[in-house]
N, CA, C and O atoms as a printed pandas DataFrame, in Angstrom:
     atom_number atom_name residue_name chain_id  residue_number  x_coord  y_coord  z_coord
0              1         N          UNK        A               1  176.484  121.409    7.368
1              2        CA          UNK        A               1  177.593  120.730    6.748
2              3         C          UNK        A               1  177.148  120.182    5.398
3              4         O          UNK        A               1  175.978  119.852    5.202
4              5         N          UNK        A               2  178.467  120.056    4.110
5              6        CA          UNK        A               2  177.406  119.607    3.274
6              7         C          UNK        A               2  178.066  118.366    3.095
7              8         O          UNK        A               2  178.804  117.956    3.990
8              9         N          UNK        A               3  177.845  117.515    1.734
9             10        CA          UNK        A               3  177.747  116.467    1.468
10            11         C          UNK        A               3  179.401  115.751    1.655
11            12         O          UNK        A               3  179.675  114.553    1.584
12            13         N          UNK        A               4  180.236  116.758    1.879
13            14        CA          UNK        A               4  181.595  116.312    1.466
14            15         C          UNK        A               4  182.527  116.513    2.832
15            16         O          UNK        A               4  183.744  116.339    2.883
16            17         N          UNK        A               5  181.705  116.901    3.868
17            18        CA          UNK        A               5  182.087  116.936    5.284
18            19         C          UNK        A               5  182.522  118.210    5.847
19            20         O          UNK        A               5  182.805  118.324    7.040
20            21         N          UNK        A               6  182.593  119.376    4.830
21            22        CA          UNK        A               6  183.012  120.308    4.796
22            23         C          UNK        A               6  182.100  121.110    5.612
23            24         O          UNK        A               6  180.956  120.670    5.497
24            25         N          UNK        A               7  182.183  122.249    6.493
25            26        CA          UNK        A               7  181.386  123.452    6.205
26            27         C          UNK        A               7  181.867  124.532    5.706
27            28         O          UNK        A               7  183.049  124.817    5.512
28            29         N          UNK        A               8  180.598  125.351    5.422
29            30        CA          UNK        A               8  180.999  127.063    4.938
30            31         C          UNK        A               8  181.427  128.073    5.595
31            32         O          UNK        A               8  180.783  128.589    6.509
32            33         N          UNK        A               9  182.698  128.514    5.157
33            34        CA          UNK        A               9  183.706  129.741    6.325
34            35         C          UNK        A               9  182.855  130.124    6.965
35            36         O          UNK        A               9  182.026  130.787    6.341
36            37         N          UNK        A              10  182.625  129.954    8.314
37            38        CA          UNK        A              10  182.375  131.638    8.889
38            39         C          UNK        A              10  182.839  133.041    8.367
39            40         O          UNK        A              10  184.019  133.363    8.503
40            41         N          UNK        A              11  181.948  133.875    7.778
41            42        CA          UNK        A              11  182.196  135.731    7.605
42            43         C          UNK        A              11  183.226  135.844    9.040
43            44         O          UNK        A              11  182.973  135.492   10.192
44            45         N          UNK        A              12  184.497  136.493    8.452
45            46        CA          UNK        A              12  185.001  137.448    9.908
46            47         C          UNK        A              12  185.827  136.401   10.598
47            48         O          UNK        A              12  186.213  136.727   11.720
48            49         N          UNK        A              13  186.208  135.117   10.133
49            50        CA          UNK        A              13  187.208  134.195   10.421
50            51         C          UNK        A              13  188.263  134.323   10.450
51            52         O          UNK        A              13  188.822  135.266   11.010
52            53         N          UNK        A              14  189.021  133.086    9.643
53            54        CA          UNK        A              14  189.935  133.218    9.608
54            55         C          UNK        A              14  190.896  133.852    8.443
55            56         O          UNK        A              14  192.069  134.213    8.339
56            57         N          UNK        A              15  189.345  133.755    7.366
57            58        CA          UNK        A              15  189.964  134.379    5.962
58            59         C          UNK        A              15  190.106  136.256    6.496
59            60         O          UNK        A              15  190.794  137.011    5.809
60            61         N          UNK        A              16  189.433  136.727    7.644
61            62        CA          UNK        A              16  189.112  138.426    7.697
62            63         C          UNK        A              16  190.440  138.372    8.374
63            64         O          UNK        A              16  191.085  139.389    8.119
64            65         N          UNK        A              17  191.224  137.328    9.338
65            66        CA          UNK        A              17  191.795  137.837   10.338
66            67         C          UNK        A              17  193.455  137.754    9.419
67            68         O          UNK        A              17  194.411  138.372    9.886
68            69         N          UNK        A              18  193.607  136.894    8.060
69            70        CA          UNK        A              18  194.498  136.872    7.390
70            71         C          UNK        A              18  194.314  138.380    6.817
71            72         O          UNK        A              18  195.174  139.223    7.072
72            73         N          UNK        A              19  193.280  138.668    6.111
73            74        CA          UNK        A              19  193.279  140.256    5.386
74            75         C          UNK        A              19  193.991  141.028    6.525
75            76         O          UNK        A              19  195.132  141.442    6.321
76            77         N          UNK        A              20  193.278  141.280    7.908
77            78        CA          UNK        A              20  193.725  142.284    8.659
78            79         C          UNK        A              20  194.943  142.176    8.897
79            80         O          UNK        A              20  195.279  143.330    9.162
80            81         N          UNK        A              21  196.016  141.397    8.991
81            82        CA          UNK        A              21  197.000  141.314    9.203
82            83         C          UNK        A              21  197.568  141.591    7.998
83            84         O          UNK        A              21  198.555  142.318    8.114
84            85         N          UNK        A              22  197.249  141.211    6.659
85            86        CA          UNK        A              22  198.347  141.989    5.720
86            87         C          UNK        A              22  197.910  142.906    5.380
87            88         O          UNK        A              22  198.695  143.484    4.629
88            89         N          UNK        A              23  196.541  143.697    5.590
89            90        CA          UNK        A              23  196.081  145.305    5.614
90            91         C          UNK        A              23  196.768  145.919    6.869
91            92         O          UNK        A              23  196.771  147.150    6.877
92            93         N          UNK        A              24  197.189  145.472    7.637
93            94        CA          UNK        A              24  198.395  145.866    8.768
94            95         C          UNK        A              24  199.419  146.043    8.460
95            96         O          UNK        A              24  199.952  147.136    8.654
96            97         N          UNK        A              25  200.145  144.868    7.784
97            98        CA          UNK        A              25  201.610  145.252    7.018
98            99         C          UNK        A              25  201.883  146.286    6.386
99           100         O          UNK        A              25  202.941  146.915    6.405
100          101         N          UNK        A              26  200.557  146.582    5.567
101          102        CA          UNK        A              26  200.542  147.152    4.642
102          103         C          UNK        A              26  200.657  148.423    4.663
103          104         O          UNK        A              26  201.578  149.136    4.264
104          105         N          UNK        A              27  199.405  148.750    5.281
105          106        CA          UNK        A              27  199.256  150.244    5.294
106          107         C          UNK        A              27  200.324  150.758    6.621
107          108         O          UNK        A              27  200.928  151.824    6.506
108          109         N          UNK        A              28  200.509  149.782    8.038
109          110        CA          UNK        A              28  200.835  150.689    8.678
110          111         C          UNK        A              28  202.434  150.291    9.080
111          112         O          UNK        A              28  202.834  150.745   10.152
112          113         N          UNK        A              29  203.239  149.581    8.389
113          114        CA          UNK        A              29  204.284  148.672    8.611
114          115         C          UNK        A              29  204.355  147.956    9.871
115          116         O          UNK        A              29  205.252  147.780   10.695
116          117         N          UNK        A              30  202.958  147.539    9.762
117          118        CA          UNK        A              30  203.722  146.208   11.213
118          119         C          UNK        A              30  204.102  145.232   10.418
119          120         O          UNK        A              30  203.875  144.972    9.236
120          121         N          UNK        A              31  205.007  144.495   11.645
121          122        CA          UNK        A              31  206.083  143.108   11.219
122          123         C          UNK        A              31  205.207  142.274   11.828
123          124         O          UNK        A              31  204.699  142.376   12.945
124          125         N          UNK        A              32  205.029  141.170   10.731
125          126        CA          UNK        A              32  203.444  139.884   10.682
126          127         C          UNK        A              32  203.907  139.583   11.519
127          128         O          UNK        A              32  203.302  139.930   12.534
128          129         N          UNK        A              33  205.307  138.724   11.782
129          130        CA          UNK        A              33  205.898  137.794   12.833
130          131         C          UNK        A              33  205.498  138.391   14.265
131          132         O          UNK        A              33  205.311  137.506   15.099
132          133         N          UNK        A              34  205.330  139.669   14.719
133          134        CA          UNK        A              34  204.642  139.851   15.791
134          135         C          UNK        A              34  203.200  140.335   15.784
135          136         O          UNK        A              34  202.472  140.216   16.769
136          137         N          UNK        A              35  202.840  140.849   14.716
137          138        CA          UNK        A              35  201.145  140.988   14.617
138          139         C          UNK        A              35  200.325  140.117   14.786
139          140         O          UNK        A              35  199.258  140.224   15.390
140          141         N          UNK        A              36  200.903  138.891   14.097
141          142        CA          UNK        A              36  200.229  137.339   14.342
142          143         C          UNK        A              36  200.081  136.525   15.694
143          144         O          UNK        A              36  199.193  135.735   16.012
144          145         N          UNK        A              37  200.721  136.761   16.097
145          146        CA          UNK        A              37  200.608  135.843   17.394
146          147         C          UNK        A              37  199.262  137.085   18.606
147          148         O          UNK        A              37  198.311  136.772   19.321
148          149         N          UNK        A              38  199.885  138.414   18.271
149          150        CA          UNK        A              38  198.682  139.126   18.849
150          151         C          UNK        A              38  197.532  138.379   18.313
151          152         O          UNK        A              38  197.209  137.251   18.686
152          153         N          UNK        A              39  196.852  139.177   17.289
153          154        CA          UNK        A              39  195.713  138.920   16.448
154          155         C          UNK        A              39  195.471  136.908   17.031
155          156         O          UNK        A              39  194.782  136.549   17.986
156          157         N          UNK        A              40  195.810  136.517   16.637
157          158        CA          UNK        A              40  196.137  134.828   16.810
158          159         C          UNK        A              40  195.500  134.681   18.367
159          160         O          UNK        A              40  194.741  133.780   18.724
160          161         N          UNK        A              41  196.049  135.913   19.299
161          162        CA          UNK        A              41  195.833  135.372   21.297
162          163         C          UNK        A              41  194.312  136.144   20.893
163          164         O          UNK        A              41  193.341  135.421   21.118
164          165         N          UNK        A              42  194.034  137.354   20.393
165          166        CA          UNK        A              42  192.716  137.421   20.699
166          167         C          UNK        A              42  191.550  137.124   20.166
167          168         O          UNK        A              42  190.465  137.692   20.284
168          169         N          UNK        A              43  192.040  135.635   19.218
169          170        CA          UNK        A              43  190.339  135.320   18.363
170          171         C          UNK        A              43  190.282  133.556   19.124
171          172         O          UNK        A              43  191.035  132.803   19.741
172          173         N          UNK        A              44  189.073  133.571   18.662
173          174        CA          UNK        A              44  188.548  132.398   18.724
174          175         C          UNK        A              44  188.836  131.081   18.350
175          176         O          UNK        A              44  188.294  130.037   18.711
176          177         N          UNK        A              45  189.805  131.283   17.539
177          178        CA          UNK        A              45  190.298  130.026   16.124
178          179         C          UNK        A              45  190.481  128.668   16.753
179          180         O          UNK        A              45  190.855  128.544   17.919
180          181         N          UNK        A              46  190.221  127.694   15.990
181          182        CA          UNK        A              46  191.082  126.514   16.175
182          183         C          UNK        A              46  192.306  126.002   15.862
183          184         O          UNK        A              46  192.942  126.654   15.034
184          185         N          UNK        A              47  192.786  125.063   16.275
185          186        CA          UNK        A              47  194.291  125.277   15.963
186          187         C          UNK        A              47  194.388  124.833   14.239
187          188         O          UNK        A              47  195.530  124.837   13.780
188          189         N          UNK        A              48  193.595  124.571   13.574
189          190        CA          UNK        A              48  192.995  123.884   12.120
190          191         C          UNK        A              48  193.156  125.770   11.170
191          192         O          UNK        A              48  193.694  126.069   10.104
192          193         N          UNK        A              49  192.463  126.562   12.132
193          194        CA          UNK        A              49  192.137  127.862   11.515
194          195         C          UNK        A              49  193.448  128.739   11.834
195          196         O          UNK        A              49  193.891  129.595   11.068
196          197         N          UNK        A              50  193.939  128.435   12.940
197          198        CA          UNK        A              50  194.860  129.355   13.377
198          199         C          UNK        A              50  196.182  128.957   12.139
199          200         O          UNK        A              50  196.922  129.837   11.698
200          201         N          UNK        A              51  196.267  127.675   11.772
201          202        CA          UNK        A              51  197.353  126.938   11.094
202          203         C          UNK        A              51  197.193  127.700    9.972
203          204         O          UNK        A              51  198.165  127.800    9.222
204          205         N          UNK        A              52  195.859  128.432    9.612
205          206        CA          UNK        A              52  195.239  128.539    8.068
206          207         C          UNK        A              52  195.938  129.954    7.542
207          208         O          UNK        A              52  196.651  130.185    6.565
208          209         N          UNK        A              53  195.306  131.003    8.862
209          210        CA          UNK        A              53  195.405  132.077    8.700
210          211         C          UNK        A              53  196.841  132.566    8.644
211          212         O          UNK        A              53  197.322  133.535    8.056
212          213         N          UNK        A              54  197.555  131.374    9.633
213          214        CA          UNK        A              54  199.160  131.472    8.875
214          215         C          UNK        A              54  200.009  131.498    7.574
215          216         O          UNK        A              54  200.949  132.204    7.206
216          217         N          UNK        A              55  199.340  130.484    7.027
217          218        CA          UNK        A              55  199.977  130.004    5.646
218          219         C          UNK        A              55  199.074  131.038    4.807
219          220         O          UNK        A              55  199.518  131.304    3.690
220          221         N          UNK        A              56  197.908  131.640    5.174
221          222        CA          UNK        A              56  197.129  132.558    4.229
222          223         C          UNK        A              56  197.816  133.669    4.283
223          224         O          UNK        A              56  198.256  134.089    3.212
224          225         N          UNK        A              57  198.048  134.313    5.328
225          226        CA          UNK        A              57  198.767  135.846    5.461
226          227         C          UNK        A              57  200.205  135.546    5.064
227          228         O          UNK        A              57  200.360  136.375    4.167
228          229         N          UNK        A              58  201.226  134.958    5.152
229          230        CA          UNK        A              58  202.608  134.424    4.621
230          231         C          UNK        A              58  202.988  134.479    3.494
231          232         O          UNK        A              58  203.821  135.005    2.755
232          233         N          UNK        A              59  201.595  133.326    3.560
233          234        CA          UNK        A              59  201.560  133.435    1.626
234          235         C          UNK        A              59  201.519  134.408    0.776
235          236         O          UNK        A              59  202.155  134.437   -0.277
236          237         N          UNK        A              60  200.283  135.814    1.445
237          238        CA          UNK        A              60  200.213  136.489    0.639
238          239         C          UNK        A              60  201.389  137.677    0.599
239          240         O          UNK        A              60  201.868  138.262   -0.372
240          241         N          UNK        A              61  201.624  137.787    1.798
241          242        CA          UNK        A              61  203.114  138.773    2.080
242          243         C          UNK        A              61  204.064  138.436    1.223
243          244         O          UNK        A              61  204.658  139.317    0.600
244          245         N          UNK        A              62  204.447  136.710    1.006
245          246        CA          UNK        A              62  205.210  136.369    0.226
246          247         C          UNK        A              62  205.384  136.576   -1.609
247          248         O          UNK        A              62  206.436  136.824   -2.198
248          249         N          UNK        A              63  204.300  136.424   -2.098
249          250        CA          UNK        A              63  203.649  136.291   -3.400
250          251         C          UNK        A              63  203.537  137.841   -3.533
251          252         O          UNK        A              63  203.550  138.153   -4.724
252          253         N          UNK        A              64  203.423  138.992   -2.637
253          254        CA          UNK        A              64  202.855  140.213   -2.937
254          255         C          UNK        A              64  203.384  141.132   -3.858
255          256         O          UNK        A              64  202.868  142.141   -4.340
256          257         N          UNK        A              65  204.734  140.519   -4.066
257          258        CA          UNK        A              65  205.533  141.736   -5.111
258          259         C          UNK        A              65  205.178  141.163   -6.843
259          260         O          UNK        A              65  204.860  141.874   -7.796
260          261         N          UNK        A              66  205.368  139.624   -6.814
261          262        CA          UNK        A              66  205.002  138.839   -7.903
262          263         C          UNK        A              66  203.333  139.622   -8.548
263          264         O          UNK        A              66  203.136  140.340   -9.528
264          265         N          UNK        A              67  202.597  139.208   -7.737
265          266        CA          UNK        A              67  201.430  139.726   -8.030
266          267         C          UNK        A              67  201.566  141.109   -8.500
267          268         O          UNK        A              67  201.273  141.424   -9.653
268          269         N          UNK        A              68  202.072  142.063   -7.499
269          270        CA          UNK        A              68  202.004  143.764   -7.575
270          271         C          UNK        A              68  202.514  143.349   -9.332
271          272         O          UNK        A              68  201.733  143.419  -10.282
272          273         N          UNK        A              69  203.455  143.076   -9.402
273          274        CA          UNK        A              69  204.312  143.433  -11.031
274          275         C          UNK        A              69  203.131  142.425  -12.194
275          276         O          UNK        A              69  203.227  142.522  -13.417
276          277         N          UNK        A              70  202.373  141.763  -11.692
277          278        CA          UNK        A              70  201.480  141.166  -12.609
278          279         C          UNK        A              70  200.461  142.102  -13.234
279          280         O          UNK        A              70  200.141  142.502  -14.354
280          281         N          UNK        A              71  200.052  142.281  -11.765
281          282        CA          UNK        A              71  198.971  143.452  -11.915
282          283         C          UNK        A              71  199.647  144.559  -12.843
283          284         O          UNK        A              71  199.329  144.640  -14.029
284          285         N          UNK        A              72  200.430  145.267  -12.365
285          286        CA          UNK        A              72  200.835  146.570  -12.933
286          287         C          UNK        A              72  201.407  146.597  -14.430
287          288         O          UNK        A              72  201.306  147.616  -15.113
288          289         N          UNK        A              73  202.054  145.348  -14.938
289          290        CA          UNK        A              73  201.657  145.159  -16.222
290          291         C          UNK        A              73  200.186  144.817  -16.694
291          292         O          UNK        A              73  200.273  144.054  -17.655
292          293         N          UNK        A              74  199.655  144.928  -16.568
293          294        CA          UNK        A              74  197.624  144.491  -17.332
294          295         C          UNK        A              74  196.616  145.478  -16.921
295          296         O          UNK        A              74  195.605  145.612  -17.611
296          297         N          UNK        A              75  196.827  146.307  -15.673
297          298        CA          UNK        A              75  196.224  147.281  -15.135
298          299         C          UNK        A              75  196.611  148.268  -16.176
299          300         O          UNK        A              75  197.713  148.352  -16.718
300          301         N          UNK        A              76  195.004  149.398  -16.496
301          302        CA          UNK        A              76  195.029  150.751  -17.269
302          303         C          UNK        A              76  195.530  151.780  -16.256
303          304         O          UNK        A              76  195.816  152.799  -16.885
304          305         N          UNK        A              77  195.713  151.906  -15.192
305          306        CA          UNK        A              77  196.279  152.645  -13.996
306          307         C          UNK        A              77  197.472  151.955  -13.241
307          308         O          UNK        A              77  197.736  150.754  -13.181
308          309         N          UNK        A              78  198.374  153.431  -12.466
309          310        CA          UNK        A              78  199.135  153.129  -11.832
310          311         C          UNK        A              78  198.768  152.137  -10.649
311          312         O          UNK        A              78  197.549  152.227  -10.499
312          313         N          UNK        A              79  199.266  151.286   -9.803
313          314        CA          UNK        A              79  199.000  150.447   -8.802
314          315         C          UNK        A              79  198.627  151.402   -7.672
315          316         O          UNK        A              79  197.862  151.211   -6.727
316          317         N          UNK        A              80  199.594  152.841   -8.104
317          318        CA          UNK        A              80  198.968  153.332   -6.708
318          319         C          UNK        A              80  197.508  154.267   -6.806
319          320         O          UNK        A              80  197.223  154.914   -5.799
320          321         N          UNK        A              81  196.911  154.319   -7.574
321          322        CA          UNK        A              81  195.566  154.286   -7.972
322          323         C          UNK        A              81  194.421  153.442   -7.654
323          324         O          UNK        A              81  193.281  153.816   -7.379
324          325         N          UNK        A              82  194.999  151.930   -7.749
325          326        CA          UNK        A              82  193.863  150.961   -7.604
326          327         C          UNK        A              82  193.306  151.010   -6.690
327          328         O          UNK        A              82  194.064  151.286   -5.761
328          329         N          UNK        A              83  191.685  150.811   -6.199
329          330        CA          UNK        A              83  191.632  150.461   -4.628
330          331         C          UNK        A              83  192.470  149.393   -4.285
331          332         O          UNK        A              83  192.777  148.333   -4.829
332          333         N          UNK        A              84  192.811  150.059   -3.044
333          334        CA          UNK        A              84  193.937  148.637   -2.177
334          335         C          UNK        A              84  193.044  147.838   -1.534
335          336         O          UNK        A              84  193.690  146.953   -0.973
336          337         N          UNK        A              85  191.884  147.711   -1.338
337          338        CA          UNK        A              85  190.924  146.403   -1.234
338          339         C          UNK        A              85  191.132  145.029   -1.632
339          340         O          UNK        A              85  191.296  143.850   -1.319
340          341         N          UNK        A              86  191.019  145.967   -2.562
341          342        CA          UNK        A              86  191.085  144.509   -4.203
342          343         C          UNK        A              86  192.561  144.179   -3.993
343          344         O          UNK        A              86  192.908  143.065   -3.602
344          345         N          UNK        A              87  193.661  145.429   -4.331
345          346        CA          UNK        A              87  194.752  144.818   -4.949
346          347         C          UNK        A              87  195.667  143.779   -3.456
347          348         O          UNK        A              87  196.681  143.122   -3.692
C-alpha cells in the first residue's frame, strides 16, 4: 500500500474485466446489460471493483462514438485500419 492508502490495480482485474466486456460488444455484439452480470458472477471482485468495472465499461460504450469521430478526424488511416486494441 502506498503512502495515500491506496494500492496498485491488480493486472487482470477489474480494469481487464471492463476491456473484455466492451471487446465483447464489440467484436461479437453482445448486449453489456447481460454480459455484465455474467462476467460480474464469475470473478472475484469486490463490491468497490464490481461498482468500478460498471461505470468503466458504460462509460466507455457510452463515450465510444464521440471518441470513434475524434479519432477519425486526427488519425492518417481509416478507423477501420487501426488496431482495435488501442482504439
Amino acid at each position: 500500500m502506498n503512502n495515500k492508502g491506496f494500492s496498485k490495480p491488480k493486472p487482470g482485474g477489474a480494469r481487464l474485466l471492463a476491456y473484455d466486456l466492451v471487446s465483447q460488444v464489440n467484436r461479437n455484439g453482445a448486449y453489456a446489460n447481460l454480459r455484465l452480470p455474467e462476467l460480474l458472477a464469475n470473478s472475484d471482485l469486490d463490491l468497490r471493483d464490481r461498482s468500478f468495472v460498471t461505470e468503466l465499461s458504460y462509460g466507455t460504450l457510452r463515450m465510444q462514438g464521440k471518441h470513434d469521430f475524434a479519432i477519425s478526424k486526427k488519425a492518417d488511416r481509416p478507423m477501420a485500419e487501426l488496431d482495435e486494441k488501442i482504439v
